[in-house]
Each structure stands twice: as structure tokens, then as C-alpha cells.
Chimera marker file (.cmm) of the C-alpha trace (Angstrom):
<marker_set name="trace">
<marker id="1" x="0.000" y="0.000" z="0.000" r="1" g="1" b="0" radius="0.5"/>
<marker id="2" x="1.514" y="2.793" z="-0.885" r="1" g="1" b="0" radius="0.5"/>
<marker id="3" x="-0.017" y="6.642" z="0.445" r="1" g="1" b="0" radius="0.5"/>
<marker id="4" x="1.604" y="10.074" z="0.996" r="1" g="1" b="0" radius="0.5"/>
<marker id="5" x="2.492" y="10.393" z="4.943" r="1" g="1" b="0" radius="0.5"/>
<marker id="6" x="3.654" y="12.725" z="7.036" r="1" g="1" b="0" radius="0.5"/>
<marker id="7" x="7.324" y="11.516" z="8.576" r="1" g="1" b="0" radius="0.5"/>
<marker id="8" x="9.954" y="13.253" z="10.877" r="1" g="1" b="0" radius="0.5"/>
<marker id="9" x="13.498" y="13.231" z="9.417" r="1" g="1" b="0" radius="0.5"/>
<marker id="10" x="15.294" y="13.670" z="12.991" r="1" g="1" b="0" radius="0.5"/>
<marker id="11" x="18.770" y="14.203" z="12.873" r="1" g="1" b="0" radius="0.5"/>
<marker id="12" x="21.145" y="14.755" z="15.830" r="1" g="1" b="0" radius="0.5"/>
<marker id="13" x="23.718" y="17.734" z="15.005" r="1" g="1" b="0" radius="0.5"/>
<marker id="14" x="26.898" y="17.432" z="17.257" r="1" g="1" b="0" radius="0.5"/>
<marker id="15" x="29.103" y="20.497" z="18.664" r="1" g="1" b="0" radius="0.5"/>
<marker id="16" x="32.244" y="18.880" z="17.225" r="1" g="1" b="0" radius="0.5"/>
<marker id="17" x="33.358" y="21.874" z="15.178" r="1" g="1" b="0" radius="0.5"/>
<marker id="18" x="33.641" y="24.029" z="18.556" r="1" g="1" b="0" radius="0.5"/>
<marker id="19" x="35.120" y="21.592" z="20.654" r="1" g="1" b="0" radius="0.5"/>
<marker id="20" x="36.374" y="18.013" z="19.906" r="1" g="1" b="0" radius="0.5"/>
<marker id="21" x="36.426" y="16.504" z="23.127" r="1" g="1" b="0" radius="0.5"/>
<marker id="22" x="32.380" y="17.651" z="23.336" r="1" g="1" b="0" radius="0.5"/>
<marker id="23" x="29.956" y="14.799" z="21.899" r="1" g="1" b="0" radius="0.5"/>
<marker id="24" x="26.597" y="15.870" z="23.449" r="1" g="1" b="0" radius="0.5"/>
<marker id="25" x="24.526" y="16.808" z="20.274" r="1" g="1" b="0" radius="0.5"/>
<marker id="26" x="20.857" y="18.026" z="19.980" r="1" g="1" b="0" radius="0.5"/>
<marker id="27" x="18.137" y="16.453" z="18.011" r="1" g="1" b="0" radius="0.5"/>
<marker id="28" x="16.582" y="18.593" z="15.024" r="1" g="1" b="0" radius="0.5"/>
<marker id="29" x="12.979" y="17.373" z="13.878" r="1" g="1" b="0" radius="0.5"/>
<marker id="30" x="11.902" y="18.348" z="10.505" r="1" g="1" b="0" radius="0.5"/>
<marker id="31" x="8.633" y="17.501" z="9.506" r="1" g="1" b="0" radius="0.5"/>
<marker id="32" x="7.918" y="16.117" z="5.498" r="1" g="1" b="0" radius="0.5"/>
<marker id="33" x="5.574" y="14.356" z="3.349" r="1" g="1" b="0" radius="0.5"/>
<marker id="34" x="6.466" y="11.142" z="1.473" r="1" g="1" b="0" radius="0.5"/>
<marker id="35" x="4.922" y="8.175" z="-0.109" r="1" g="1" b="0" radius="0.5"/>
<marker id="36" x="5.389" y="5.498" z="2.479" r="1" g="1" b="0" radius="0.5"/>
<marker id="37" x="5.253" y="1.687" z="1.538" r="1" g="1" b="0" radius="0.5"/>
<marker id="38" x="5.549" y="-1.677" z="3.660" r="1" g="1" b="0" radius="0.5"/>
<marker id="39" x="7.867" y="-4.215" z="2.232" r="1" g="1" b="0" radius="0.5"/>
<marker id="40" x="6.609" y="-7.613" z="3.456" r="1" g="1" b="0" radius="0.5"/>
<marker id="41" x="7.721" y="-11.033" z="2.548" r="1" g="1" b="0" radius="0.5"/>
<marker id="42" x="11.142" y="-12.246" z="3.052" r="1" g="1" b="0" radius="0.5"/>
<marker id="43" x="12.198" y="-12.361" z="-0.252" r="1" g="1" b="0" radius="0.5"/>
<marker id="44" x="11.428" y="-8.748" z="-1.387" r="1" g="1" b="0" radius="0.5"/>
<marker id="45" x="13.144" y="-7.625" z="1.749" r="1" g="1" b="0" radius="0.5"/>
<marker id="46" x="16.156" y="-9.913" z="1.125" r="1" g="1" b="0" radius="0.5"/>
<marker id="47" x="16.259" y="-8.570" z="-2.859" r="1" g="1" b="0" radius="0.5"/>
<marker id="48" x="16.070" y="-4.845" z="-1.616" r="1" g="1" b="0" radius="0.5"/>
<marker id="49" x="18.185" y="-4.672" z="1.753" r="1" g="1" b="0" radius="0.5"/>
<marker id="50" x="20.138" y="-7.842" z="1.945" r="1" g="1" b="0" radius="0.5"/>
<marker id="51" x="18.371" y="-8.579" z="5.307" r="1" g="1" b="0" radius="0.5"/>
<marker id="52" x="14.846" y="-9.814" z="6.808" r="1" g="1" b="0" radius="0.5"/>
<marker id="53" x="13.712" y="-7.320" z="9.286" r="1" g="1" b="0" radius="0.5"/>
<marker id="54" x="10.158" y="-6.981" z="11.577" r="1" g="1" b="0" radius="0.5"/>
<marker id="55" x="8.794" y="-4.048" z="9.467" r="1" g="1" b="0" radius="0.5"/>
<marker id="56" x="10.487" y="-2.537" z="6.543" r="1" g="1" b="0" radius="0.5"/>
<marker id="57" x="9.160" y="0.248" z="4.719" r="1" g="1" b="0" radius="0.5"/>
<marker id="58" x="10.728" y="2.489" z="2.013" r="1" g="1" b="0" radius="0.5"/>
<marker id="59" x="10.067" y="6.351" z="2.027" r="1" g="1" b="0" radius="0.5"/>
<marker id="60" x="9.977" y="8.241" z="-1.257" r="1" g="1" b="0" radius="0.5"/>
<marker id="61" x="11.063" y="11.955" z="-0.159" r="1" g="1" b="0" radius="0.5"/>
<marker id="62" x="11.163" y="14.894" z="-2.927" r="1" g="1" b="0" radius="0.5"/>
<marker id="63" x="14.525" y="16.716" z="-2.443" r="1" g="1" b="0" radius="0.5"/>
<marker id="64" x="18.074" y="15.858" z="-1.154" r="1" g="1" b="0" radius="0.5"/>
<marker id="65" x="17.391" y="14.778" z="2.814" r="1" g="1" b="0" radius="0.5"/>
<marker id="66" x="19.207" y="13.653" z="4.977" r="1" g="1" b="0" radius="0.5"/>
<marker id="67" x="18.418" y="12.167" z="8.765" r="1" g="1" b="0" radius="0.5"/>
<marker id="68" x="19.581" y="9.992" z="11.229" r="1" g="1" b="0" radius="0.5"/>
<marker id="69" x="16.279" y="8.203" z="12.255" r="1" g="1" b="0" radius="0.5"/>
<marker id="70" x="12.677" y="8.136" z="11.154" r="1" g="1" b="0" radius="0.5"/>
<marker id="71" x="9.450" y="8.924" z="13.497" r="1" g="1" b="0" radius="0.5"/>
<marker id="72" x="6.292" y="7.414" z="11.705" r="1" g="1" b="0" radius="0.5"/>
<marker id="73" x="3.286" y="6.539" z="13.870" r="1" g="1" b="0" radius="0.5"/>
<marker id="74" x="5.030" y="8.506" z="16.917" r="1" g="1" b="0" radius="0.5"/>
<marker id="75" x="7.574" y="5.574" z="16.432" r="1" g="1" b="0" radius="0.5"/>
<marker id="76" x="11.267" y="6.158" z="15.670" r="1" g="1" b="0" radius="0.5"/>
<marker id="77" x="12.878" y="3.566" z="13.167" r="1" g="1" b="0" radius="0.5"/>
<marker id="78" x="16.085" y="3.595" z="12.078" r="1" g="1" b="0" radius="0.5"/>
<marker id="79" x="17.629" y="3.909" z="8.454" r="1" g="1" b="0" radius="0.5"/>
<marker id="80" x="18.854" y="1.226" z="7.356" r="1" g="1" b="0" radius="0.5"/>
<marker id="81" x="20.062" y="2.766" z="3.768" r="1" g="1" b="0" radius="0.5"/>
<marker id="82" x="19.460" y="5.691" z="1.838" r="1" g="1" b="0" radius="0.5"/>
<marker id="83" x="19.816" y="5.961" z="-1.981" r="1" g="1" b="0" radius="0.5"/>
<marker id="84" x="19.499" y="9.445" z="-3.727" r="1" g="1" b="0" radius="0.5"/>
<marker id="85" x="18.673" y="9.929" z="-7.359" r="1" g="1" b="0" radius="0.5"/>
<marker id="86" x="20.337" y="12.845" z="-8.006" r="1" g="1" b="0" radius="0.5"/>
<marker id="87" x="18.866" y="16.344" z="-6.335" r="1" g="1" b="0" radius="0.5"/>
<marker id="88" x="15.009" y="14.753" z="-7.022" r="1" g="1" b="0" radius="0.5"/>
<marker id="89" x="14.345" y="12.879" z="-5.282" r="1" g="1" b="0" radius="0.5"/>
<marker id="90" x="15.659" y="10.439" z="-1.941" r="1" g="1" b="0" radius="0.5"/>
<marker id="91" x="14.360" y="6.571" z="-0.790" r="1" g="1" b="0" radius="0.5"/>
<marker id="92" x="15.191" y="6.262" z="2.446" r="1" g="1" b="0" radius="0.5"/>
<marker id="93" x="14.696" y="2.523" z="3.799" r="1" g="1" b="0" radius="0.5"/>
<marker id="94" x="13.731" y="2.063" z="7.437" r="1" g="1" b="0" radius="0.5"/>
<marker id="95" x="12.716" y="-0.537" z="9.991" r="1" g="1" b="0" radius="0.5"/>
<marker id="96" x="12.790" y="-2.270" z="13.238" r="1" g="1" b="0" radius="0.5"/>
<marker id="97" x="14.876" y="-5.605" z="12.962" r="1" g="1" b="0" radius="0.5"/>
<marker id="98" x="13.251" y="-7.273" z="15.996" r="1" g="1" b="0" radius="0.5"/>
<marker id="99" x="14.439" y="-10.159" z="17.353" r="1" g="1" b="0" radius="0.5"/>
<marker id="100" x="15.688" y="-12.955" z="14.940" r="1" g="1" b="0" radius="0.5"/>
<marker id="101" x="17.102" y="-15.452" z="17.197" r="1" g="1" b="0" radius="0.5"/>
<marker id="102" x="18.742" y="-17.539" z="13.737" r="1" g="1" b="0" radius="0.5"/>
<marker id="103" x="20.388" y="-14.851" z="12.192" r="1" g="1" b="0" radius="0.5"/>
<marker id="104" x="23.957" y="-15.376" z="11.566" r="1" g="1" b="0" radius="0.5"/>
<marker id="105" x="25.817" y="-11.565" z="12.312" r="1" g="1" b="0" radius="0.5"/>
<link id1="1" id2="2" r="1" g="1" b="0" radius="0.2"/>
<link id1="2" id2="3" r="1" g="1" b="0" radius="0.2"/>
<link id1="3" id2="4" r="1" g="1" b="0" radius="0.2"/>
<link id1="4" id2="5" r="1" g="1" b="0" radius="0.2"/>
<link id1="5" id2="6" r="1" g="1" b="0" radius="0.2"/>
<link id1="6" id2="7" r="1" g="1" b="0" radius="0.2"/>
<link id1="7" id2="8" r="1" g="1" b="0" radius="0.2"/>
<link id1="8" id2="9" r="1" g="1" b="0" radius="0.2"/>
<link id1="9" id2="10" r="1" g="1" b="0" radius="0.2"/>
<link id1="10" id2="11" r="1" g="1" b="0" radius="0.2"/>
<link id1="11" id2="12" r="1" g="1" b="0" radius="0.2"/>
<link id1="12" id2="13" r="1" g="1" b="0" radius="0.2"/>
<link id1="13" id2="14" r="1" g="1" b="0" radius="0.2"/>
<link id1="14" id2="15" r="1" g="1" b="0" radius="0.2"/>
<link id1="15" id2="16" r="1" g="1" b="0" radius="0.2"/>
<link id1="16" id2="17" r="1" g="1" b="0" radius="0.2"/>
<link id1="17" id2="18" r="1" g="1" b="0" radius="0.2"/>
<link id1="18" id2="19" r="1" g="1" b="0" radius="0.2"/>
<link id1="19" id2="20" r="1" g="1" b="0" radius="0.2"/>
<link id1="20" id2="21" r="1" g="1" b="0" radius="0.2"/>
<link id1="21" id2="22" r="1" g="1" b="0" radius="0.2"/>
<link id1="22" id2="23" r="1" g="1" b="0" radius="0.2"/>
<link id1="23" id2="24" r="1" g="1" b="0" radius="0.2"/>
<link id1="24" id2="25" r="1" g="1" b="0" radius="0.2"/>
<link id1="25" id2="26" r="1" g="1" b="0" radius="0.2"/>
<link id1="26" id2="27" r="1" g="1" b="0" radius="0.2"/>
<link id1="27" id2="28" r="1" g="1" b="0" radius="0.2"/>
<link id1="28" id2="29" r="1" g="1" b="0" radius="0.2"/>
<link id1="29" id2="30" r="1" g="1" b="0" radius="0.2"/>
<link id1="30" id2="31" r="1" g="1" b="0" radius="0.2"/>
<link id1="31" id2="32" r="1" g="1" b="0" radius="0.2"/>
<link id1="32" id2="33" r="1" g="1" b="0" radius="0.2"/>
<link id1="33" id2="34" r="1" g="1" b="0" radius="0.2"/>
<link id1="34" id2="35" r="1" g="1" b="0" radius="0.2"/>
<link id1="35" id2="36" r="1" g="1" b="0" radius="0.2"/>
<link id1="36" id2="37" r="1" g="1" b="0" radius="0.2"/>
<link id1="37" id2="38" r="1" g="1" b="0" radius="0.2"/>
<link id1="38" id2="39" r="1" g="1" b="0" radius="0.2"/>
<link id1="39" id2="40" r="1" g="1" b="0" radius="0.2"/>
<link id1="40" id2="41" r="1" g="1" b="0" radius="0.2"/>
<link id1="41" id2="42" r="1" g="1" b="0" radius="0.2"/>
<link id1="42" id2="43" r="1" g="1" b="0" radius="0.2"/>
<link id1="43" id2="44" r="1" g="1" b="0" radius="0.2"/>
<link id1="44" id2="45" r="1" g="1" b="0" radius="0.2"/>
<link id1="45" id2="46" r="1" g="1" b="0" radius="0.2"/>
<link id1="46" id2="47" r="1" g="1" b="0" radius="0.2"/>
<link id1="47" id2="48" r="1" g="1" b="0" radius="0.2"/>
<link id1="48" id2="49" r="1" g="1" b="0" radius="0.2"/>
<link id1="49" id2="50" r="1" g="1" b="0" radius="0.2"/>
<link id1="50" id2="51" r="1" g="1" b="0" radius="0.2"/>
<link id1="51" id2="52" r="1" g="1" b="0" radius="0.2"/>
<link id1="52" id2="53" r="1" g="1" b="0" radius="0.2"/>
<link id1="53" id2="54" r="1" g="1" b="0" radius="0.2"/>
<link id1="54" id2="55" r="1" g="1" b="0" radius="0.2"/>
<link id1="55" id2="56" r="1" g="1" b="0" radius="0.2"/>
<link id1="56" id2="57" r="1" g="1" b="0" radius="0.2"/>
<link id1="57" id2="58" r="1" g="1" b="0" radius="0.2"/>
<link id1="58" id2="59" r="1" g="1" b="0" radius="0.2"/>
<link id1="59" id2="60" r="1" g="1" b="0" radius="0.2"/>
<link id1="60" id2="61" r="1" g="1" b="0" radius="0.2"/>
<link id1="61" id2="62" r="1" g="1" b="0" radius="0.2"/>
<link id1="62" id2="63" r="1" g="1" b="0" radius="0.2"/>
<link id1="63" id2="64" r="1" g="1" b="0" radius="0.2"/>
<link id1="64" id2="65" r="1" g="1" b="0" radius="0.2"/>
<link id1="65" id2="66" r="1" g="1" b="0" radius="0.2"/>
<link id1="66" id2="67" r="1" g="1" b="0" radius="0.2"/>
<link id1="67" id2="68" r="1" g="1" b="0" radius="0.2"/>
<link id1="68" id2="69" r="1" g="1" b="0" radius="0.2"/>
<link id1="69" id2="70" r="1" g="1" b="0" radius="0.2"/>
<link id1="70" id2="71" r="1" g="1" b="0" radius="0.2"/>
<link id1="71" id2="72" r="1" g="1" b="0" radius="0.2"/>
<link id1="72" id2="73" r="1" g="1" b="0" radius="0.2"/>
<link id1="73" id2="74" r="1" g="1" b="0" radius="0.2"/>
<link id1="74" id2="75" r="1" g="1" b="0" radius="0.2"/>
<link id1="75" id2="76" r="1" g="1" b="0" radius="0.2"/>
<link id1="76" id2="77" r="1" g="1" b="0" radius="0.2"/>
<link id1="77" id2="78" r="1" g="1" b="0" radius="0.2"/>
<link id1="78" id2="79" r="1" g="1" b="0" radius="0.2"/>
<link id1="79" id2="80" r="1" g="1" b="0" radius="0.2"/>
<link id1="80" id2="81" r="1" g="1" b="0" radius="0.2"/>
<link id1="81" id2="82" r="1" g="1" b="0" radius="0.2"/>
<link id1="82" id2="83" r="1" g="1" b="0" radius="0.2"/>
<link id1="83" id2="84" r="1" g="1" b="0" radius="0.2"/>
<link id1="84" id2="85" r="1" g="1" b="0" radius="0.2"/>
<link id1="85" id2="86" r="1" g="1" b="0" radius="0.2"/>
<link id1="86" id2="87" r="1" g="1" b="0" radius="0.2"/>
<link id1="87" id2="88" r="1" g="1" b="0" radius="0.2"/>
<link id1="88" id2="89" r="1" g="1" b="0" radius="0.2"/>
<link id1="89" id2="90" r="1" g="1" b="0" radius="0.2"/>
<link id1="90" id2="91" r="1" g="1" b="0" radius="0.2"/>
<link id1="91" id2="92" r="1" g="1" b="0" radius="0.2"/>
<link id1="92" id2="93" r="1" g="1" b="0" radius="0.2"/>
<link id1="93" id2="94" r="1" g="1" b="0" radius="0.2"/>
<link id1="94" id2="95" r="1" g="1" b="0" radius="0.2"/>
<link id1="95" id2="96" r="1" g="1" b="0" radius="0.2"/>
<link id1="96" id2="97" r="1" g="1" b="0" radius="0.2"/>
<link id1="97" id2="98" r="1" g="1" b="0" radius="0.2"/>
<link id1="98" id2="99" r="1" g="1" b="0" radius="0.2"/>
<link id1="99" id2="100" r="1" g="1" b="0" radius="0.2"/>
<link id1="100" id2="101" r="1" g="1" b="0" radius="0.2"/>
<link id1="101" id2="102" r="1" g="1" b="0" radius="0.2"/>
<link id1="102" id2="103" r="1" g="1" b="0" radius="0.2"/>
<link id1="103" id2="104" r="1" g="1" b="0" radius="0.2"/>
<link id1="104" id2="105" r="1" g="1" b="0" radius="0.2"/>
</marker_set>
């Protein structure tokens, strides 16, 4: 199913350029609309990612974005790879990998 959603990019923005030693950081939320679509099966996810994971979804973003985690459904996912297509458009994939008590890592 694929619809146009609103997502949070969040991003955390370190003060390394003042101070090296200093690694707090502060998150940055910006808010964007994107066609949002659930990969299920194990073989699609395997074919696109390399991976099975609990929920996968792919994000379709106009513009050049970038962001550390995704908050859809006032749930943060992370990114598990992002693929640009020039200054167009982005496809961010994110998920949760769960617990997969046979996976080899």
C-alpha cells in the first residue's frame, strides 16, 4: 500500500566543530511528506536490503534529505540505507529488525 504520509526526518547535530572533546549533540525534527510503503515477505526484503527485518518500509522523499532516524506513527525507526537519485528525489529505507534469534551476524 503505498499513500503520501507525514514523517519526521530527525537528525542529531553534534558540537564537534567548537570543541572536539564535546559529543553531546541536539536532536533537530523536521517535519515532510512522502509516499510510504511496507515491504513484506522475506524475499522482497532480502532482494532490496540484503536482510529480513520486523517491518520494513521504504520512504519516497522529494529533495536531497538527509536524517539519522525516522518517526512514523510517533515511532522512531532507524535507516537502514538511503539511496538518492540525483537532487530529485531520496528513498530512504527504514525498519525495526526485531528479534531474529537464527540470524547469523
Amino acid at each position: 500500500m503505498v499513500r503520501l504520509r507525514k514523517i519526521v526526518l530527525r537528525n542529531k547535530i553534534t558540537n564537534n566543530d567548537i570543541d572536539s572533546l564535546d559529543d553531546s549533540y541536539k536532536i533537530s525534527d523536521t517535519e515532510c511528506f512522502a509516499h510510504v510503503t511496507a515491504v513484506s515477505g522475506y524475499q522482497a526484503q532480502i532482494n532490496l536490503v540484503g536482510k529480513q527485518y520486523e517491518s520494513l518500509f521504504v520512504a519516497r522523499i522529494k529533495g536531497y534529505k538527509k536524517a539519522n532516524s525516522i518517526v512514523l506513527d510517533n515511532k522512531e525507526y532507524e535507516i537502514i540505507q538511503v539511496r538518492y537519485h540525483g537532487i530529485t528525489r531520496t528513498d530512504i529505507y527504514f525498519g525495526n529488525k526485531g528479534s531474529d534469534e537464527n540470524a547469523l551476524e
